[in-house]
N, C-alpha and C positions, 0 to 999 in steps of 0.2 A: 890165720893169714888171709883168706880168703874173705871173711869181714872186715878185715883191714881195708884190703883191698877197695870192697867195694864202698866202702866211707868215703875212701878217698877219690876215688872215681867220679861219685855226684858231685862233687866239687870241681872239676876240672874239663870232665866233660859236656857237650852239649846234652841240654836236656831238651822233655817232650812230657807233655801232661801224658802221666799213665792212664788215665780217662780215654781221653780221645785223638791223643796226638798233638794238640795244640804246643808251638814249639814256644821256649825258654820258660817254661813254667814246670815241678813236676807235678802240679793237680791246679787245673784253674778251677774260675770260681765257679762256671756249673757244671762240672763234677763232684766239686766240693759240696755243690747245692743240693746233686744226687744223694750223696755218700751221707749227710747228714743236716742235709738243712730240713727237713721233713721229721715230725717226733717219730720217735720208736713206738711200733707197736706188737701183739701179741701175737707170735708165732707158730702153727700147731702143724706139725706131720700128718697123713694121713696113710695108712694107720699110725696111730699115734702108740710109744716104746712104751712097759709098766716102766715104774718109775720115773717119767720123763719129768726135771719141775716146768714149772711155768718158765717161758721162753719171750724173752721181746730182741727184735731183729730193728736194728736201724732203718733197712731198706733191702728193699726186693735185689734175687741174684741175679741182675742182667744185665747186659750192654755195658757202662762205665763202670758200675759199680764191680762185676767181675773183673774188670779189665786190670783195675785199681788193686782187686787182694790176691790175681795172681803175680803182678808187678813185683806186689812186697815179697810174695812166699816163695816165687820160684825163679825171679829172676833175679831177688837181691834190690829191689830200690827199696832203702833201708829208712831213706826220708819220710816214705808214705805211712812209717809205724804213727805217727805224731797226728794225723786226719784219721787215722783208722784208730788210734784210742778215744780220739772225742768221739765217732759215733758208736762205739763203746759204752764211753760214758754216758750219753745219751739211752741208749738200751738200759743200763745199769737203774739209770733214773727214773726210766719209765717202770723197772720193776719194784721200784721200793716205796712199798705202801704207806704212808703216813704213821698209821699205828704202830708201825716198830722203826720207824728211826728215831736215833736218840738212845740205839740198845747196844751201842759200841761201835767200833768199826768199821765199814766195812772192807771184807776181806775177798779182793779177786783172785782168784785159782784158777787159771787157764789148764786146757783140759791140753794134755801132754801130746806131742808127735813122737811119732815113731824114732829111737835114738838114729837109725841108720836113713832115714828123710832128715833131720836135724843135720848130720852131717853132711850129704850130698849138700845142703842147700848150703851149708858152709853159716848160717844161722838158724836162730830159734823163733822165728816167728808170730808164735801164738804168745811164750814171753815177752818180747818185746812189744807188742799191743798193749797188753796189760798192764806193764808198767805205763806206757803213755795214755790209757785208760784212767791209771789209779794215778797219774801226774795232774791229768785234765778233772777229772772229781777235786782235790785237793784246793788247783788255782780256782774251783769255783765254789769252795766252800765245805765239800764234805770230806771228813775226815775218811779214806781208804788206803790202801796199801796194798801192791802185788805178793801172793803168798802161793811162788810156783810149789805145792806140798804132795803135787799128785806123781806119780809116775808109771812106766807100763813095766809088769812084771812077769811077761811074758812076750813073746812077737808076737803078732798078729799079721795074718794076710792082707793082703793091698784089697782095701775098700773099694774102691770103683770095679762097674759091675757087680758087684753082689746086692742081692735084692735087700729089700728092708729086713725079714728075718732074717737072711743070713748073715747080715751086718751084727744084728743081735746075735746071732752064736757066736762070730768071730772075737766078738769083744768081749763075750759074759767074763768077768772073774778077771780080765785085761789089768785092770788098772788097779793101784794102792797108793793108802799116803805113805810118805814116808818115815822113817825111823824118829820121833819127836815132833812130825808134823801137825800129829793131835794137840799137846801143849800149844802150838802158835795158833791155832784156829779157836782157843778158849778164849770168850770173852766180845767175838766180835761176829758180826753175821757174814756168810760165805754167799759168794755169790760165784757162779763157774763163767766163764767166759772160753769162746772159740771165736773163730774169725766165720764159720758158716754153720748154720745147723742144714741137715739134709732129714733123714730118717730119722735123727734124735738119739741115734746109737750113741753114738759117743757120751752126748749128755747125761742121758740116763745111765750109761755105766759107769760114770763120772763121780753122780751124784749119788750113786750107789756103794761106790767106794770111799764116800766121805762120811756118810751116813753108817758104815761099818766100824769106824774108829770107835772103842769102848769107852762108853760113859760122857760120849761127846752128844752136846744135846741144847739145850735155851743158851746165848741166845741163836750160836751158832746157823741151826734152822729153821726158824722162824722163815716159814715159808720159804725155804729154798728156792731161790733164783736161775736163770740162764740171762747172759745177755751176750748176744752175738752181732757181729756186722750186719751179716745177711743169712736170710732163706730164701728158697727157692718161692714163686710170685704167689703160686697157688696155698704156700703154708699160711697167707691171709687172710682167709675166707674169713664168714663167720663163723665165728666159736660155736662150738659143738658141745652139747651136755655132756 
């Protein structure tokens, strides 16, 4: 009801760029420009998580760009999923090596929210990116598809505040795919998507849970990906050996 809801709401009510304010518009064009006119590039925590894959972020987390994916996640503007899958896809693109496209699919796997945040927000947000992620890949020529396979098989404590380790304990062991979701990920290369990397926790427990599925293996990980909205400014520096 409450997604209904709010569908029907951006249609009737006045709008306001979630960027900056700017009114009848819900993202003008430079916020737009923020969020993804600039390529994706490679994203690294410090400390950086074992297991974390390679990460590329559209654009730094600040000012518009935050402005924009709290909009979508916590207040419901459902329109801004459609700008936040292109610069998605744009991360997606920046992680896919030459050498292995052309090895099937590929397959986005948004890394799952907490079911009782899914419901408060009254939607699913890292879903719905994904598919407007794997719509935007499609109309520009690569074959992908949203494959939500992961899910959380346990609760976890509320992330904010806890330090980088203890973001890793809270998650170790968190997530799994689900009953048959090994079958759908044969065949096509996985790539995880969020809307922000911080610590990397998530990611890496992500892609740890995918990398658990038996006998799942070429072309599926061939260089396991991340591709997210944002990180935080500082996960830009240079790469670190």
């Amino acid at each position: 009801m409450r997604g209904w809801w709010q569908e029907i709401s951006g249609l009737v009510l006045p709008v306001a760029c979630a960027g900056c304010g700017t009114a009848r518009t819900q993202l003008c064009e430079e916020c737009a420009l923020t969020l993804y006119g600039s390529a994706a590039r490679r994203a690294r925590p410090l400390p950086e998580p074992d297991g974390l894959p390679v990460v590329h972020a559209a654009a730094p987390y600040a000012d518009a760009v935050r402005a924009v994916l709290l909009a979508h996640k916590e207040r419901g503007v459902l329109g801004l999923a459609r700008p936040l899958g292109v610069a998605i896809a744009g991360a997606v693109r920046a992680g896919m090596p030459r050498a292995v496209r052309g090895t099937g699919p590929l397959l986005l796997v948004p890394v799952p929210s907490a079911r009782r945040a899914v419901r408060a927000r009254g939607h699913d947000a890292a879903r719905r990116m994904t598919q407007a992620a794997a719509a935007e890949l499609r109309r520009t020529g690569t074959e992908a598809r949203a494959l939500p396979v992961l899910r959380q098989r346990r609760e976890i404590a509320d992330q904010s505040g806890l330090t980088a380790r203890e973001r890793v304990t809270n998650l170790a062991g968190a997530l799994e795919v689900v009953a048959g979701g090994g079958r759908l990920l044969e065949g096509g290369r996985a790539v995880l998507v969020d809307d922000l990397m911080t610590t990397g926790a998530s990611l890496a427990e992500a892609a740890r849970a995918l990398q658990a599925v038996p006998g799942l293996s070429f072309p599926a990980f061939v260089r396991l990906s991340a591709a997210v909205v944002a990180a935080p400014p500082q996960s830009f520096g240079i790469n670190r050996n």
